[in-house]
FILUM-285296 format. One record per residue (C-alpha): x, y, z; residue number from 1. Coordinates in steps of 0.001 Angstrom, whole numbers, plus 524288, in hexadecimal, padded with zeros to 5 digits. Example, Ala and Ser with C-alpha at 12.3 -4.5 7.8 and 13.67 -1.06 7.14 Angstrom:
<nodes>
+-------+-------+-------+-----+
|     X |     Y |     Z |   i |
+-------+-------+-------+-----+
| 8300C | 7EE6C | 81E78 |   1 |
| 83566 | 7FBDC | 81BE4 |   2 |
+-------+-------+-------+-----+
</nodes>
This chain:
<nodes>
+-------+-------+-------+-----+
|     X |     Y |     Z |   i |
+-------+-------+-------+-----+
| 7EC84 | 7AFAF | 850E4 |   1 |
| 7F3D0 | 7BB45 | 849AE |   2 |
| 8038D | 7BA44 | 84D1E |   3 |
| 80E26 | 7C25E | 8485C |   4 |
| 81581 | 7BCC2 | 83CFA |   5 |
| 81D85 | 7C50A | 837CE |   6 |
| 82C39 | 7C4E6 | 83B50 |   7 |
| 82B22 | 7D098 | 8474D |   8 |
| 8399F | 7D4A9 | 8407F |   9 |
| 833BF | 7D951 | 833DB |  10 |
| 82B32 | 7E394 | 83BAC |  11 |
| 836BF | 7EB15 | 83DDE |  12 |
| 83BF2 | 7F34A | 834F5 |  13 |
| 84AFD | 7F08B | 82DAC |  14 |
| 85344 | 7FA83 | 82B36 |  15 |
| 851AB | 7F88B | 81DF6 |  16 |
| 84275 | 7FBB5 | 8207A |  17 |
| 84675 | 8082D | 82870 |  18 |
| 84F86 | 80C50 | 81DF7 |  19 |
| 845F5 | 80B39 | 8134E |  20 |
| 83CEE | 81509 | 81BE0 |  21 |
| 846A5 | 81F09 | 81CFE |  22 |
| 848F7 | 81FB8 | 80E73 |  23 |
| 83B24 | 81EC2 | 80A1B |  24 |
| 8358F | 8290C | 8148B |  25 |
| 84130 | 831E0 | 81027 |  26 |
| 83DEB | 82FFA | 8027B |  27 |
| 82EF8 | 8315B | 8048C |  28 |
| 8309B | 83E3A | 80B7D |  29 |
| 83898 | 84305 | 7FF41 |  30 |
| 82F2C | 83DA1 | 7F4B4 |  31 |
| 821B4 | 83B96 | 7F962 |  32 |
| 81B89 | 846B1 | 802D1 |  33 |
| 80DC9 | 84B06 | 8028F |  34 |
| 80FBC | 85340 | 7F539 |  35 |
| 81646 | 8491D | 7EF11 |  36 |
| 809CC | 8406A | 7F3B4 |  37 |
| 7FFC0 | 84A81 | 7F10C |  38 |
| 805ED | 84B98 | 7E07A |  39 |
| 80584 | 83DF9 | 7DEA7 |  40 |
| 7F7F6 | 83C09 | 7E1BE |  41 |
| 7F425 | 847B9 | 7D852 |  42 |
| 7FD51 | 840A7 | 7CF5F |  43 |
| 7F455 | 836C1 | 7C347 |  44 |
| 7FFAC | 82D65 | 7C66B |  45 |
| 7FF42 | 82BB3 | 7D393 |  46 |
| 80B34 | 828C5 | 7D852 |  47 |
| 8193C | 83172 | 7D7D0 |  48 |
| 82177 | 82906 | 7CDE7 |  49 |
| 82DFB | 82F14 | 7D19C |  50 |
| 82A49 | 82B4A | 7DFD2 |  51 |
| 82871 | 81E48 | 7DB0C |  52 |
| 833D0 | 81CBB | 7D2B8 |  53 |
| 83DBC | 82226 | 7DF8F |  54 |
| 83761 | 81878 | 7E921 |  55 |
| 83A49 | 80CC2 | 7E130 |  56 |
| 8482C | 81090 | 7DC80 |  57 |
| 84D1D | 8175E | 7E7A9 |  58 |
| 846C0 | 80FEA | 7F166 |  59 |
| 8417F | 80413 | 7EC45 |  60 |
| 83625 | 8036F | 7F2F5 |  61 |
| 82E6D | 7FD24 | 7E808 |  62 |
| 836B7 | 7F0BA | 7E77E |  63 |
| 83802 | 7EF82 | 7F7F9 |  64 |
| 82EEE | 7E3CC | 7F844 |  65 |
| 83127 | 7DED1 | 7EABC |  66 |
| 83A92 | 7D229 | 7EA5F |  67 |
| 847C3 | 7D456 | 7E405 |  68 |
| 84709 | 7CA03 | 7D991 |  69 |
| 83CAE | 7D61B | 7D532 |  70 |
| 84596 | 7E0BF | 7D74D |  71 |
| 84030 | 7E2AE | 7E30F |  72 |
| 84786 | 7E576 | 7EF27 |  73 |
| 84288 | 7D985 | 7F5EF |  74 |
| 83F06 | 7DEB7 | 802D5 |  75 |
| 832C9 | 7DB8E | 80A48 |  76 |
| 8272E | 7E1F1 | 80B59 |  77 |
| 82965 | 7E8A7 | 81873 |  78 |
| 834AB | 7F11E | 80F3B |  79 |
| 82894 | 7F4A2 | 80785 |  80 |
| 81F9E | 7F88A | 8121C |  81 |
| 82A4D | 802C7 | 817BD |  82 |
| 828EE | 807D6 | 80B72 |  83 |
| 81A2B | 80906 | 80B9C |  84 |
| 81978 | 80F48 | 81737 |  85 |
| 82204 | 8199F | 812A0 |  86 |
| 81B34 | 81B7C | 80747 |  87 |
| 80F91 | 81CBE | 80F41 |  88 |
| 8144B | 82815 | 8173D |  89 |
| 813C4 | 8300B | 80D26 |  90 |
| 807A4 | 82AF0 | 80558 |  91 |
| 81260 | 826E4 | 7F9B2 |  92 |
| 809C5 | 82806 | 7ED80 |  93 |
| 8113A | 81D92 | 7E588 |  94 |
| 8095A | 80F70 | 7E354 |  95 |
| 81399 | 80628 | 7EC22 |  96 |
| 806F7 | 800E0 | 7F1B0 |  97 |
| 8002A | 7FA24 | 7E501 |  98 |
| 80EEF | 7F9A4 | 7DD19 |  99 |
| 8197F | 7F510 | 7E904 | 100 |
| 80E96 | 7EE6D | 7F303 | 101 |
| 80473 | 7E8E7 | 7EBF8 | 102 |
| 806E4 | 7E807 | 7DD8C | 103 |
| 81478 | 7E26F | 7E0CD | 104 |
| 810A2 | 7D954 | 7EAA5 | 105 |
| 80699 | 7D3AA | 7E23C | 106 |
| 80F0F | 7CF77 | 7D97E | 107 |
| 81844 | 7C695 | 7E4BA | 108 |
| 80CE9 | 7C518 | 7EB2E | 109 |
| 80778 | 7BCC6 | 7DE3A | 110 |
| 81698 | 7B6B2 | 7DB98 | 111 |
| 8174C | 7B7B4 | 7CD35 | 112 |
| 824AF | 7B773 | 7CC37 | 113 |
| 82430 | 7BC88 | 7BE84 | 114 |
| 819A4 | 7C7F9 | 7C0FF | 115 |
| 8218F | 7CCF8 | 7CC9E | 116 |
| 82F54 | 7CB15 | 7C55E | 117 |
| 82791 | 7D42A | 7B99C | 118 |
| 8222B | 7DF45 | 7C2DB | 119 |
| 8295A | 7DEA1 | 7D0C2 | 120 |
| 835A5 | 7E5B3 | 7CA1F | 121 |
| 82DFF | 7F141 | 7C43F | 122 |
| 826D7 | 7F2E0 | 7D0FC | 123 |
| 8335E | 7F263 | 7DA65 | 124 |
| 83929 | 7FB5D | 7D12B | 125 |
| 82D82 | 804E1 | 7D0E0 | 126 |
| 82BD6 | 8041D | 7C280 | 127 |
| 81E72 | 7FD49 | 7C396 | 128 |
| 81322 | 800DB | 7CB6A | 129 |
| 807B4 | 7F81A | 7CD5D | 130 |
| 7FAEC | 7F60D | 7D510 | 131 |
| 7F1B3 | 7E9C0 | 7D5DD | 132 |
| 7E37C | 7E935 | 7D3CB | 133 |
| 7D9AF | 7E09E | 7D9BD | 134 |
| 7E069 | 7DF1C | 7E4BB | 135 |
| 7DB0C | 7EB35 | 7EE99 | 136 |
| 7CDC6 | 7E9A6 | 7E8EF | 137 |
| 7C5D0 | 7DED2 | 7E12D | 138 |
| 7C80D | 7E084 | 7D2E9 | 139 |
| 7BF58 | 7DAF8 | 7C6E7 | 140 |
| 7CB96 | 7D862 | 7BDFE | 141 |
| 7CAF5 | 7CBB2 | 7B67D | 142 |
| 7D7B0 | 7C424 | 7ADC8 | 143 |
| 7D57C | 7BF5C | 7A271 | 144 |
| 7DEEB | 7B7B4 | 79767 | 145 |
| 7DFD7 | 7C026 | 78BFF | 146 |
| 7E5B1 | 7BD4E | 77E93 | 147 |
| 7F2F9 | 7C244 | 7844A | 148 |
| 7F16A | 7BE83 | 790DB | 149 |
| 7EA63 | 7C488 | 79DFF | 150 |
| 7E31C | 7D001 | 79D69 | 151 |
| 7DC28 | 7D583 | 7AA6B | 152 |
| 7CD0A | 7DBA8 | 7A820 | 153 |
| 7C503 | 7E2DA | 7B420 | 154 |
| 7C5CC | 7ED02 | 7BE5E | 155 |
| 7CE72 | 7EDB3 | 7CAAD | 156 |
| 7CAFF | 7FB45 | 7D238 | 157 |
| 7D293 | 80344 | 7DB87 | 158 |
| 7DF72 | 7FE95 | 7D69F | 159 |
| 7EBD7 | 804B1 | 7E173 | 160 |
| 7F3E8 | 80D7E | 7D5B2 | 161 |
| 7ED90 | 806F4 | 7CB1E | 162 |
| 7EE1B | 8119E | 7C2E2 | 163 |
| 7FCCE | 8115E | 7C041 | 164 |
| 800ED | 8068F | 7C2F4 | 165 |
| 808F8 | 7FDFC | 7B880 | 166 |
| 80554 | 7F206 | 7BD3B | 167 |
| 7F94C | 7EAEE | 7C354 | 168 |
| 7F645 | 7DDE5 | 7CA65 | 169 |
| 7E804 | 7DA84 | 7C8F9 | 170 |
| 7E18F | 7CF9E | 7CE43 | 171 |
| 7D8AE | 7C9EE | 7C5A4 | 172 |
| 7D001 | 7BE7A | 7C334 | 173 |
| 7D47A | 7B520 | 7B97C | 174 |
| 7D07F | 7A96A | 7B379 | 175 |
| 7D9B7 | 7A173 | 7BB00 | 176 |
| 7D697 | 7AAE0 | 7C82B | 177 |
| 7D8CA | 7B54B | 7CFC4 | 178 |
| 7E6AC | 7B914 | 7CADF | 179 |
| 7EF2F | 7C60C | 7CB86 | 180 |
| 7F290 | 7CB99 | 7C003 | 181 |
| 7FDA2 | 7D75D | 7BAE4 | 182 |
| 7F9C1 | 7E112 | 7B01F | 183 |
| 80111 | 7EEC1 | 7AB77 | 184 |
| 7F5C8 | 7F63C | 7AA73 | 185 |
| 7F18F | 7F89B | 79BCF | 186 |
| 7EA62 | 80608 | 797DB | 187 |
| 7E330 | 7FF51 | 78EBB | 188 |
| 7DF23 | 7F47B | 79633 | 189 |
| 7DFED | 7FAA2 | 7A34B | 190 |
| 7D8A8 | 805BE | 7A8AF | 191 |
| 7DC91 | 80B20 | 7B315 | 192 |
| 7D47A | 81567 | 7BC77 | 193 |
| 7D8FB | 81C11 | 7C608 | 194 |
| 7D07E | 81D2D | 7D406 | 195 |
| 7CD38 | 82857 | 7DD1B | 196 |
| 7D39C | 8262B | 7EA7F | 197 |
| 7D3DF | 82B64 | 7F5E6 | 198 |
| 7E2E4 | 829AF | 7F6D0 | 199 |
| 7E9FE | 82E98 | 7EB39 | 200 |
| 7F4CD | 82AC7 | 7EEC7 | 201 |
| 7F012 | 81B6F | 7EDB1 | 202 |
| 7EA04 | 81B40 | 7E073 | 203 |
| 7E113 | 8121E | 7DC95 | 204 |
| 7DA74 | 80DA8 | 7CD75 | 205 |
| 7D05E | 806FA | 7C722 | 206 |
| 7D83A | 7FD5D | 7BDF9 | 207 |
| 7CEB8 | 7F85F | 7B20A | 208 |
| 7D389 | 7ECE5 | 7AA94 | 209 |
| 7CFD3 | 7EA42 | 79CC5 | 210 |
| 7D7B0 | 7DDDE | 79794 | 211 |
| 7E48D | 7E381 | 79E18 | 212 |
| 7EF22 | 7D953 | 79B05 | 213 |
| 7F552 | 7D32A | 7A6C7 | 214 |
| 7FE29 | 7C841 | 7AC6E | 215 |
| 7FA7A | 7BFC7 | 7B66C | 216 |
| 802A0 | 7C084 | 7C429 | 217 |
| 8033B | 7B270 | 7CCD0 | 218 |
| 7F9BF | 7AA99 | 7CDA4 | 219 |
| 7EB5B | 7A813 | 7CA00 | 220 |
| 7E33D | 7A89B | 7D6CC | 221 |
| 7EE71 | 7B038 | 7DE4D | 222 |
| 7E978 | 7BCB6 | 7DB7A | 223 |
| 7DF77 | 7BE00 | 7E9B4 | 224 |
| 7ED6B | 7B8A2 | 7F03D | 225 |
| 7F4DB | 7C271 | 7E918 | 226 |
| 7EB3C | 7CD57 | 7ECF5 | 227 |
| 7E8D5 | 7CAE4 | 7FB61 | 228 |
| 7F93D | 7C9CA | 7FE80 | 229 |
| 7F9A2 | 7D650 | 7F551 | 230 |
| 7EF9D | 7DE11 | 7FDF3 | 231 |
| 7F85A | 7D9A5 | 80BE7 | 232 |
| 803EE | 7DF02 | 805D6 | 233 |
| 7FB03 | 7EB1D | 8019F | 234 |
| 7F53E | 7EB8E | 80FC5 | 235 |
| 80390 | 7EA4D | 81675 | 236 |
| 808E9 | 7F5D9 | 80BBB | 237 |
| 7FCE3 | 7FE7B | 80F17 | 238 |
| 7FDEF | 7FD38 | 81E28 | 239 |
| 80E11 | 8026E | 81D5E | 240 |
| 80884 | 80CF6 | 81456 | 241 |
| 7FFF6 | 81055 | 81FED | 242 |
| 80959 | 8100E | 82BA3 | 243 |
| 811D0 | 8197E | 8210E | 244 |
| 804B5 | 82232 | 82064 | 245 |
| 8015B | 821D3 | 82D4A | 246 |
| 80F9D | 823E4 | 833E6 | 247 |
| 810BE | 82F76 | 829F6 | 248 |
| 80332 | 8362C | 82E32 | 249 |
| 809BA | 83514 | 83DF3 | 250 |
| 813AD | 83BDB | 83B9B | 251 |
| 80F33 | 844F2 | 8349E | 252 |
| 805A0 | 846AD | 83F29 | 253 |
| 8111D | 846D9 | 84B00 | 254 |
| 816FA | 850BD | 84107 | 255 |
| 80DBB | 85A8D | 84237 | 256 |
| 806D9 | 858CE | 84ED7 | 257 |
| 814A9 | 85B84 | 85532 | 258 |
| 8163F | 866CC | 84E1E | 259 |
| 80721 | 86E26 | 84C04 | 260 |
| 803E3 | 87546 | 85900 | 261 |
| 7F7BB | 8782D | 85DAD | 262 |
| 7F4FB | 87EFD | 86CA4 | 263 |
| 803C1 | 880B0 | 86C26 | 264 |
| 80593 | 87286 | 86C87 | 265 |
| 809CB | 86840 | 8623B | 266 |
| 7FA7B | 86247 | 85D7F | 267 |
| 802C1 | 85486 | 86027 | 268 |
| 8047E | 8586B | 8701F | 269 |
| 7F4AD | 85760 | 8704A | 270 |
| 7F178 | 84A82 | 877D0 | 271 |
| 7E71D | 848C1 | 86DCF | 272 |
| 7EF29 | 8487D | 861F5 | 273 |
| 7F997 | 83FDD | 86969 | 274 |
| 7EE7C | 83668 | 86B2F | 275 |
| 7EAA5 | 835A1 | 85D19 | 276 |
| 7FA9C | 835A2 | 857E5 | 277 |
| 7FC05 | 8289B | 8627D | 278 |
| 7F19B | 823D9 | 85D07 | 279 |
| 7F557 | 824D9 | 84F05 | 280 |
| 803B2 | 820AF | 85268 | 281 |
| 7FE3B | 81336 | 85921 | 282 |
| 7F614 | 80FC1 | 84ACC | 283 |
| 8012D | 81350 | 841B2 | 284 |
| 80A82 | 80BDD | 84BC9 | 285 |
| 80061 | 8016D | 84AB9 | 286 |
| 7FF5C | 80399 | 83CA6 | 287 |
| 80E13 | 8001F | 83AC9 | 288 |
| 80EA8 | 7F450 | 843DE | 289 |
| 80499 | 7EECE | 83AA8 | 290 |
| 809E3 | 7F2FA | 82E3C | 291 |
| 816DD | 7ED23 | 83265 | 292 |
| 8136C | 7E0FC | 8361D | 293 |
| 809B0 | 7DF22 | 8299F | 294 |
| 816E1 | 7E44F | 81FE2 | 295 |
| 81FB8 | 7D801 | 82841 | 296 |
| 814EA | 7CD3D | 824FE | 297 |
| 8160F | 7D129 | 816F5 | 298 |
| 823DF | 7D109 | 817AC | 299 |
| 82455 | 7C576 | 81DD8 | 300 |
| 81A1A | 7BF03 | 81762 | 301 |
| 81341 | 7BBD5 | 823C1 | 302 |
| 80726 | 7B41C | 8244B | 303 |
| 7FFD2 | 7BF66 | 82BCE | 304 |
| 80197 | 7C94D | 8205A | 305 |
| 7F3F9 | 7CA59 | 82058 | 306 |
| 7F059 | 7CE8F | 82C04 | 307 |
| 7FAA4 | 7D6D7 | 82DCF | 308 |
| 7F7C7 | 7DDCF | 820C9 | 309 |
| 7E7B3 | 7DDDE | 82496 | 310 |
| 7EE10 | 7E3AF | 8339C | 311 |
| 7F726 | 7EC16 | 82F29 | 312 |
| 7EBFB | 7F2F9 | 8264D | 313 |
| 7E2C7 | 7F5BE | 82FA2 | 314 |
| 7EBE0 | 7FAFE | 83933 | 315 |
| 7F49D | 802E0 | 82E67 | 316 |
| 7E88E | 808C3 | 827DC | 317 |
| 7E091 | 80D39 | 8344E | 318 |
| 7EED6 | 81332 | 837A0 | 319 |
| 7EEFF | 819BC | 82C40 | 320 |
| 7E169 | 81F05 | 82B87 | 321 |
| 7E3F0 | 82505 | 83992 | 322 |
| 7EFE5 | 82BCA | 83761 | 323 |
| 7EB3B | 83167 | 82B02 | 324 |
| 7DE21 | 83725 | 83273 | 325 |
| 7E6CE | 83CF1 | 83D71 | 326 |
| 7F172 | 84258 | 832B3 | 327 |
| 7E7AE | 847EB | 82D9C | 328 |
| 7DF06 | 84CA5 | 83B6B | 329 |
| 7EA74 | 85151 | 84299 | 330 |
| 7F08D | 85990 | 839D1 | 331 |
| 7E560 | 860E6 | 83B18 | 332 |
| 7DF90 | 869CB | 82FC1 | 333 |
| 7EBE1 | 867B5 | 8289A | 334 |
| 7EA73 | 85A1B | 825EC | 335 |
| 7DC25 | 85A88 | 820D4 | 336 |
| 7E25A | 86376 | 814C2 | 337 |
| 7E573 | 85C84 | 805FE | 338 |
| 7F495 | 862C4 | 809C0 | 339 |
| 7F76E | 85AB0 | 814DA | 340 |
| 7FAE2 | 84D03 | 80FEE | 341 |
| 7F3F0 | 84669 | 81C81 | 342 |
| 7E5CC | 844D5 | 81375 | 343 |
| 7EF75 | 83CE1 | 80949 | 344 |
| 7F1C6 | 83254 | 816F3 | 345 |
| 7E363 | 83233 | 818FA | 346 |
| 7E138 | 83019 | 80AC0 | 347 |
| 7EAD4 | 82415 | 80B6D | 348 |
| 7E574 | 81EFB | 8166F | 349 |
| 7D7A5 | 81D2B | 813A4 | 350 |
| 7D913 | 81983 | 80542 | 351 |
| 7E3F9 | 80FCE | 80AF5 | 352 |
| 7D942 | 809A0 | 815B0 | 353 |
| 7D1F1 | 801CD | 80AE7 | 354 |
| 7DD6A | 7FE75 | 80170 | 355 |
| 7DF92 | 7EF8D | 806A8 | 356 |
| 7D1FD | 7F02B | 80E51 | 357 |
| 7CCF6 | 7F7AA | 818B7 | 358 |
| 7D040 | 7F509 | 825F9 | 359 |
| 7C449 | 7EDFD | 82A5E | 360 |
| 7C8D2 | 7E5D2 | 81D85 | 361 |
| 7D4BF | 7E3A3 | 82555 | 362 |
| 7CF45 | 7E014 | 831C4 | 363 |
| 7C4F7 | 7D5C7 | 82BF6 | 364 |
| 7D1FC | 7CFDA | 82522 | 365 |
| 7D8BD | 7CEC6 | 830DC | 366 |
| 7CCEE | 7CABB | 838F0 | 367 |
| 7CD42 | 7BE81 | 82F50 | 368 |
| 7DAC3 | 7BBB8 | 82E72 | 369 |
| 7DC04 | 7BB50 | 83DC6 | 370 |
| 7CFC3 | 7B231 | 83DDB | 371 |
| 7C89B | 7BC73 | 84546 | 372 |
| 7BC31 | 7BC42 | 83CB8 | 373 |
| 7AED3 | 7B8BE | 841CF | 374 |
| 7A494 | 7B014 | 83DA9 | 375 |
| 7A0C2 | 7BBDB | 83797 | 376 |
| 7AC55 | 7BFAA | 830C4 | 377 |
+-------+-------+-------+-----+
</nodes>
């Protein structure tokens, strides 16, 4: 039977935590509206570097999570996720997903002291961005010995910021096993393509490898360890993103409901729309319950991480997905235009659905780990 494991204390929020919020919402308002959002994606880079540069030296929210003896700041995860779901208010175009959650958690997450004590500093600092490949979908990407020393040969498609990014962590089958490996992405040995999303603010590439020269990171055989820890973390990150996306698309519908009139009367005074805002309000409440408790067995490194993370995506993304089809729905004509930012939250939330599987992915996962399979499976 499922019991809570997680220390009930670490579901509340520190001051510290509260804090943090204040200065990042204050700073997100000032740097990151729906213009700001709406250039980056027309951007070929993809991300604001000035934005980039100011969260990780004013704020330091690139090193949050990364240990000190790495110049990180050497707080937990549940620091980090405060500053997801921030980010995700405001659909923050810059890649903390594949550079802060996954790309720098595969790296502890594989305990290389050496790879970590190489990369973790440029990554807390916000001097290096990086990805991993392989890891959200299967990759054919195969590590050879070379004459001076590894070199990676194959395809790994639909690569989160691949196209930029200064580092990657691929895992690829080696002589010795499944192992993960690090690379600096060559242009002569690296092609790199990018992909047609539906969320441009979440890029994606095709990475090609052709002999790129690489190092091996842990272990051989840890890489399918390495990857499945990496996608709970990726799972937890992505379900504070959506409580951010979903709390923003409330209030910005309370916002206007209270204020557009229609019969003389607020649209929000209409028993139908109250219905359908209590509605919304019990998911994204629900949303964040979930999301909390998944971002404390991470930070605790509780057994149950896994179901929580599987949980807290199903509920966080079918949050999400609602209040982006009402933000969009109740603002009326308005919000079906390219001006109003609310088809940028529906854009996020679909692409978002599949990114660490779908939710009936989810809810076969958990049906397993809870032993609630049938003799059918």
């Amino acid at each position: 039977m499922f019991q809570l494991v997680a220390d009930p204390a670490m579901l509340a929020e520190t001051e510290e935590q509260r804090q943090l919020r204040a200065v990042l919402r204050d700073f997100l308002a000032e740097t990151c509206g729906p213009e700001e959002v709406r250039r980056q994606i027309d951007s070929p880079r993809g991300h604001d570097r000035v934005l980039w540069d100011r969260l990780a030296a004013e704020i330091g929210v690139h090193g949050l999570a990364v240990p000190e003896e790495y110049d990180g700041a050497g707080y937990t995860f549940a620091e980090l996720a405060v500053a997801l779901e921030e980010t995700g208010r405001v659909l923050c175009p810059a890649p903390l997903l594949s550079t802060v959650v996954l790309a720098g958690h595969a790296l502890l997450a594989a305990g290389d002291r050496q790879a970590c004590a190489r990369w973790l500093p440029g990554i807390a600092a916000g001097a290096l961005t990086a990805t991993v490949a392989g890891f959200l979908q299967p990759a054919d990407v195969t590590a050879e010995r070379g004459p001076d020393g590894w070199v990676l040969r194959g395809e790994t498609d639909f690569v989160p910021d691949g196209e930029d990014a200064g580092l990657l962590l691929v895992a690829a089958r080696a002589p010795d096993g499944e192992r993960l490996f690090a690379c600096e992405p060559d242009g002569a040995t690296c092609d790199r393509i990018a992909r047609k999303v539906l969320d441009p603010t979440r890029r994606q590439a095709c990475v090609r490898l052709r002999g790129q020269s690489a190092e091996p990171v842990g272990e051989p055989g840890q890489a399918a360890e390495i990857v499945d820890a990496v996608l709970d973390v990726g799972r937890v990150a992505l379900a504070a993103e959506h409580v951010g996306g979903s709390a923003h698309a409330l209030d910005e519908l309370l916002a206007h409901l209270s204020q557009r009139t229609q019969f003389g009367r607020a649209i929000g005074s209409f028993q139908a729309v109250k219905h359908r805002l209590a509605d919304l309000l019990v998911e994204v409440e629900g949303a964040r319950s979930a999301a909390a408790y998944a971002t404390a067995c991470l930070a605790g490194a509780a057994p149950e991480l896994p179901v929580a993370a599987s949980a807290a995506a199903v509920a966080c993304t079918g949050a999400y997905r609602l209040a982006a089809t009402e933000y969009v729905q109740l603002h009326g004509g308005i919000g079906f235009t390219w001006e109003h930012p609310a088809h940028l939250y529906v854009r996020r939330a679909r692409a978002d659905e599949a990114l660490f599987g779908t939710g009936d992915d989810h809810r076969r996962r958990l049906a397993g780990l809870l032993g609630l399979t049938g003799r059918t499976g």
